[in-house]
Structures are given as C-alpha cells and as structure tokens.
MARTI-988627 format. One record per residue: residue in one letter; x, y, z of N, C-alpha, C in turn. Coordinates in nm, 3 decimals. Atoms other than C-alpha are relative to their C-alpha. Example, Ala and Ser with C-alpha at 12.3 -4.5 7.8 and 13.67 -1.06 7.14 Angstrom:
// residues 2
A / 0.089 / -0.119 / 0.000 / 1.230 / -0.450 / 0.780 / 0.090 / 0.120 / 0.000 .
S / -0.082 / -0.119 / -0.006 / 1.367 / -0.106 / 0.714 / -0.077 / 0.109 / 0.073 .
This chain:
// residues 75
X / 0.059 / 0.017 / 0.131 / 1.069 / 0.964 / 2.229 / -0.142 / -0.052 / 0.017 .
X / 0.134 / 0.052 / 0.007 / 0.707 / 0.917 / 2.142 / -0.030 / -0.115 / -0.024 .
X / 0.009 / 0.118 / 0.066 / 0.562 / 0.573 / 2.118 / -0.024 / -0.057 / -0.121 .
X / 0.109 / 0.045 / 0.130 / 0.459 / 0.438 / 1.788 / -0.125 / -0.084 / 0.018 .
X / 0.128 / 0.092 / -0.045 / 0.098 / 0.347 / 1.859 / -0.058 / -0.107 / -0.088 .
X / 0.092 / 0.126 / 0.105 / 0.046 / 0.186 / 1.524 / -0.002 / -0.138 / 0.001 .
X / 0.029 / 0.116 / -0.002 / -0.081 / -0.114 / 1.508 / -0.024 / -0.133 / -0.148 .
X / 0.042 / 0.091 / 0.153 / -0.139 / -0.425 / 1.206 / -0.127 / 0.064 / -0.036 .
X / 0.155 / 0.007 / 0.041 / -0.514 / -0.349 / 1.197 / 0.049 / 0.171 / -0.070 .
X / 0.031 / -0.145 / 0.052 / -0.413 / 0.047 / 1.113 / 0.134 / -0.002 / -0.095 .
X / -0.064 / 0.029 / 0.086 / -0.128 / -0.085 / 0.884 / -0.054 / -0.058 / -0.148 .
X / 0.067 / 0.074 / 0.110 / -0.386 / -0.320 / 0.659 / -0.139 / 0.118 / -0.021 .
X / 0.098 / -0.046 / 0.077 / -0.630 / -0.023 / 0.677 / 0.037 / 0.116 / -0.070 .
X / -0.134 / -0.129 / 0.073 / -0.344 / 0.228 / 0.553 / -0.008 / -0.086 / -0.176 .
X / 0.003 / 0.072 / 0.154 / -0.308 / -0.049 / 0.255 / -0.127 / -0.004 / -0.059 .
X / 0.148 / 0.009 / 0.099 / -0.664 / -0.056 / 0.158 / -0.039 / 0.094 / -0.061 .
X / 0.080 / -0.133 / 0.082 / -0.743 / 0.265 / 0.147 / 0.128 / 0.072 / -0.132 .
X / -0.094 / -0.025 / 0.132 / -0.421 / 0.367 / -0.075 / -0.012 / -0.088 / -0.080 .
X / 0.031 / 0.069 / 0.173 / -0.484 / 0.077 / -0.298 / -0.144 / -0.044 / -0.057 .
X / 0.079 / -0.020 / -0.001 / -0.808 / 0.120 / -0.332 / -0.009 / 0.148 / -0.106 .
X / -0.018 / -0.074 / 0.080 / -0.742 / 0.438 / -0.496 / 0.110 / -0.018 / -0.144 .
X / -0.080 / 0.086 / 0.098 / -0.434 / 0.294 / -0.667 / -0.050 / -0.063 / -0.120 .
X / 0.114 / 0.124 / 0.057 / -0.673 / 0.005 / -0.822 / -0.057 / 0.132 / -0.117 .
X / 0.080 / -0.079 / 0.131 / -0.868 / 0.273 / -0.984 / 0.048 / 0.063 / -0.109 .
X / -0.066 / -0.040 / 0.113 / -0.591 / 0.441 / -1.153 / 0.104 / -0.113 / -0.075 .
X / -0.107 / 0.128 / 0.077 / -0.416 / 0.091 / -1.268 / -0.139 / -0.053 / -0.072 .
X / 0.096 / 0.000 / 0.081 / -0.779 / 0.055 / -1.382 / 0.030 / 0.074 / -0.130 .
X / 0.023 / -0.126 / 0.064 / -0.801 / 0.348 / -1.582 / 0.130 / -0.039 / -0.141 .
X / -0.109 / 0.005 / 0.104 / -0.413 / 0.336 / -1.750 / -0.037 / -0.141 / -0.093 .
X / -0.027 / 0.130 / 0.118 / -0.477 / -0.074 / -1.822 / -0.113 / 0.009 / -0.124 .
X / 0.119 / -0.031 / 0.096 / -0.822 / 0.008 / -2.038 / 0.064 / 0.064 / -0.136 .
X / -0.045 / -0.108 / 0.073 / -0.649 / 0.293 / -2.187 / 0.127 / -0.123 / -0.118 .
X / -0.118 / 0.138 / 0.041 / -0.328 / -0.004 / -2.313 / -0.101 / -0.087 / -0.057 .
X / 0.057 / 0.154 / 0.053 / -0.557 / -0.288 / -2.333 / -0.118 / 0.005 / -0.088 .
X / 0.105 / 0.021 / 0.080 / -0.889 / -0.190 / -2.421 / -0.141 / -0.066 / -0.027 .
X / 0.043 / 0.152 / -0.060 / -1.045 / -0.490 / -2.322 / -0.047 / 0.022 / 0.161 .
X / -0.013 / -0.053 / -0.119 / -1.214 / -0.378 / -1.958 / -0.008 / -0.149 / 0.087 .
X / -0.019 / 0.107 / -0.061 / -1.275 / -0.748 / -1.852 / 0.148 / -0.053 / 0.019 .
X / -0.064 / 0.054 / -0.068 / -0.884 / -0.832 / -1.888 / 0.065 / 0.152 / 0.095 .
X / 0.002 / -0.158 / -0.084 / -0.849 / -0.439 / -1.744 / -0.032 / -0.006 / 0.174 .
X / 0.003 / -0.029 / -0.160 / -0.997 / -0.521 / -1.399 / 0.038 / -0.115 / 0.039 .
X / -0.083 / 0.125 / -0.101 / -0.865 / -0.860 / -1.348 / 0.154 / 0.012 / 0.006 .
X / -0.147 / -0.035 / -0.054 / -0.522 / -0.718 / -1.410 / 0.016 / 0.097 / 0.134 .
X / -0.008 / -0.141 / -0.110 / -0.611 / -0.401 / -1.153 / -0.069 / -0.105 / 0.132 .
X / -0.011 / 0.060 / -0.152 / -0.728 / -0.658 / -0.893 / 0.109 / -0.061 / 0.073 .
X / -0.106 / 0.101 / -0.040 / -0.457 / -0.904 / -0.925 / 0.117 / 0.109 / 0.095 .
X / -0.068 / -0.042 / -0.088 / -0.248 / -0.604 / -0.836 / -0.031 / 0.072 / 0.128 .
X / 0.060 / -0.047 / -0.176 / -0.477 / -0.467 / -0.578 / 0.061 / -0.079 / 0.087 .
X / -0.057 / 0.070 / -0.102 / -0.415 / -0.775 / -0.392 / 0.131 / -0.012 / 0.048 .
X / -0.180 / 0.015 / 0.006 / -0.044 / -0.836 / -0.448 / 0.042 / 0.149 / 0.058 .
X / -0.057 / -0.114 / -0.093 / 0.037 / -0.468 / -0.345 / -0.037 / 0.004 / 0.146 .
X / 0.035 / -0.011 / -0.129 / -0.203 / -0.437 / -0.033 / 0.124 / -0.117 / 0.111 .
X / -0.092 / 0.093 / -0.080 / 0.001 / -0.775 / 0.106 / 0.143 / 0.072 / -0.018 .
X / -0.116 / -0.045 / -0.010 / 0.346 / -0.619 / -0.007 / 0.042 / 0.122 / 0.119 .
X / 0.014 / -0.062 / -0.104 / 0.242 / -0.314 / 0.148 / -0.013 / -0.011 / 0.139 .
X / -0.013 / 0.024 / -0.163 / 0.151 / -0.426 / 0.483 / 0.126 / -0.023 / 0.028 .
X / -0.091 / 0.038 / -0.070 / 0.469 / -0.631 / 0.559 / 0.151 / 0.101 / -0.076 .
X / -0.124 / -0.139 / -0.032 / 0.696 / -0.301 / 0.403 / -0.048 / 0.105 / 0.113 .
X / 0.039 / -0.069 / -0.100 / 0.490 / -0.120 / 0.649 / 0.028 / -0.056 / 0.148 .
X / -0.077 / 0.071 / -0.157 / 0.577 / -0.324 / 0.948 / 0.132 / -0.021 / 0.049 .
X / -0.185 / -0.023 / -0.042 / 0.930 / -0.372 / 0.886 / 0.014 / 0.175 / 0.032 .
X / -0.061 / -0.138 / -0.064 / 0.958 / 0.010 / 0.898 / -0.100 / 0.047 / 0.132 .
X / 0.013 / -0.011 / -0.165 / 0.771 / 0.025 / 1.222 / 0.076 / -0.033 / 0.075 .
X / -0.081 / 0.072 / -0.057 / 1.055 / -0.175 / 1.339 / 0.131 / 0.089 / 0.021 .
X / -0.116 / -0.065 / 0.017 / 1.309 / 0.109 / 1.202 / -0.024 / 0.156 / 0.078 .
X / 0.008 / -0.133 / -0.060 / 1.370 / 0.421 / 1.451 / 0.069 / 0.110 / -0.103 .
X / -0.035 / -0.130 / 0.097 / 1.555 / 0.605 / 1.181 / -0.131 / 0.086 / -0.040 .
X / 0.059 / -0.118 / 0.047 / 1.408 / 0.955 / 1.095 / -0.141 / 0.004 / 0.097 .
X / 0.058 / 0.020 / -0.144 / 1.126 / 0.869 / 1.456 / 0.017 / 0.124 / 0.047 .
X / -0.030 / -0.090 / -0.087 / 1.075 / 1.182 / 1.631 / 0.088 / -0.033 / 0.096 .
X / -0.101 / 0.070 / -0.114 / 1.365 / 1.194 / 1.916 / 0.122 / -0.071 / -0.035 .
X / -0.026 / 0.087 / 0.044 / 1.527 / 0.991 / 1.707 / 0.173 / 0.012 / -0.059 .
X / -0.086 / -0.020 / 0.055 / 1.918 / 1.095 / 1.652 / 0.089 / -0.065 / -0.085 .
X / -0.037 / 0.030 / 0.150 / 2.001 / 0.900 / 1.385 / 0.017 / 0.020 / -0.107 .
X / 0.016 / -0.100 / 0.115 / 2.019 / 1.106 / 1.119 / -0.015 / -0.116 / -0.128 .
C-alpha cells in the first residue's frame, strides 16, 4: 500500500482554502437573511474559524483510518 504523505501543514492548507470559499458563500446567504452586512461578516468569520479548526482535526483523525486507502481490503 501507498504511503499517506499528508502532512498537518497540507491538512490546515486543505481547510483554508475550502473555507475560504465556504466564508464567501455563508457571506452571501447571511446578507441575503440578515441584511445587515456588518452582523453578515462577523457571523461568516466566526464560522470561518470554528470550521477551519473542526476541519483540521476531522481531517487527521481520518488520516489515521485505512478504510477505503488504496490496497486497502477493508471494504
């Protein structure tokens, strides 16, 4: 089986760049709801942050999991 080369640093830059795009569309919907773009981007940061951290450490536990791993007969 192949190694998994990934690393934290290419785990936290996996989370940035997906919530980074994320952010913009939790922008977008809260404006659209709220109306209000000042409480609009402090809600779309708060969850920027809070996801990117969730994200990383669901991304590391499944580095940990060989299920569905090339090689990997676990079905």
């Amino acid at each position: 089986m192949k190694k998994d080369s990934s690393n934290p640093k290419r785990t936290l830059a996996k989370a940035i760049s997906w919530e980074s795009i994320s952010t913009v569309v939790t922008l977008a919907i809260a404006y659209l709801f709220i109306g209000n773009l000042e409480c609009s981007v402090a809600l779309a940061l708060t969850c920027l942050v809070v996801k990117i951290i969730l994200f990383f450490y669901h991304d590391r536990i499944w580095h940990q999991i060989n299920w569905g791993k090339d090689g990997n007969n676990n079905s």
